[in-house]
C-alpha positions in Angstrom: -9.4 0.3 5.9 -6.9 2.5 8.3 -5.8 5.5 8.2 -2.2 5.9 7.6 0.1 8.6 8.9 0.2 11.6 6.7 4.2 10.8 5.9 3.0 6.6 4.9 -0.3 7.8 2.9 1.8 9.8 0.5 4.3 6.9 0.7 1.7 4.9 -0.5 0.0 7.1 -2.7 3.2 7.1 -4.8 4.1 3.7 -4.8 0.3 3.6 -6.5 0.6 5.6 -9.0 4.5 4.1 -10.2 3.1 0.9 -10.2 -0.3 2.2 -12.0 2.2 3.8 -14.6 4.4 0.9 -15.1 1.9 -2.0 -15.2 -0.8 0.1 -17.1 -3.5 -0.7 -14.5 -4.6 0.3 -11.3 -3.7 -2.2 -8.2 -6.0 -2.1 -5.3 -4.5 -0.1 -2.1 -4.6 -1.8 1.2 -3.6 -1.1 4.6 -3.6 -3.2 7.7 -3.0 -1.8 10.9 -1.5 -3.6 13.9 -0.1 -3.1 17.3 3.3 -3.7 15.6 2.7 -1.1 12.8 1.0 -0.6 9.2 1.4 -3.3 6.1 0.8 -1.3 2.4 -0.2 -4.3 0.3 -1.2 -3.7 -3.2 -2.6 -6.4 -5.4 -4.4 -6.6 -8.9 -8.0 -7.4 -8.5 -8.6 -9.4 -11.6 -5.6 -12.2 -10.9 -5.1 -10.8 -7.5 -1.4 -10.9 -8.1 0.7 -8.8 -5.2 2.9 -6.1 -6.4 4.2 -5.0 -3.8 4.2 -4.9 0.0 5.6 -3.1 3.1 5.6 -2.7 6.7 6.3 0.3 8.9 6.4 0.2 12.3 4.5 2.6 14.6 6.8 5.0 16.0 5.2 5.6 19.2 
């Protein structure tokens, strides 16, 4: 797993725990890294259904 930038990991962070509140269950967290920038994916584990997804581009 990557690390995110300190402003994305909160980003993320958030997103988590809205969803976590709204759905009633936890999604898994991840984060792929690329020479383009970061994808936040977040999926269910037990149907592996994807709530939600994002991509930020690297600003330098």
């Amino acid at each position: 797993m990557s690390t995110l930038p300190e402003h994305l990991d909160s980003t993320a962070r958030i997103i988590k725990e809205d969803i976590a509140f709204i759905s009633g269950s936890k999604p898994d967290l991840g984060i792929e890294s690329s020479h383009k920038g970061y994808r936040i994916m977040m999926e269910q584990s037990a149907g592996m259904q994807e709530y939600f997804r994002a991509q930020f581009p690297k600003t330098h």
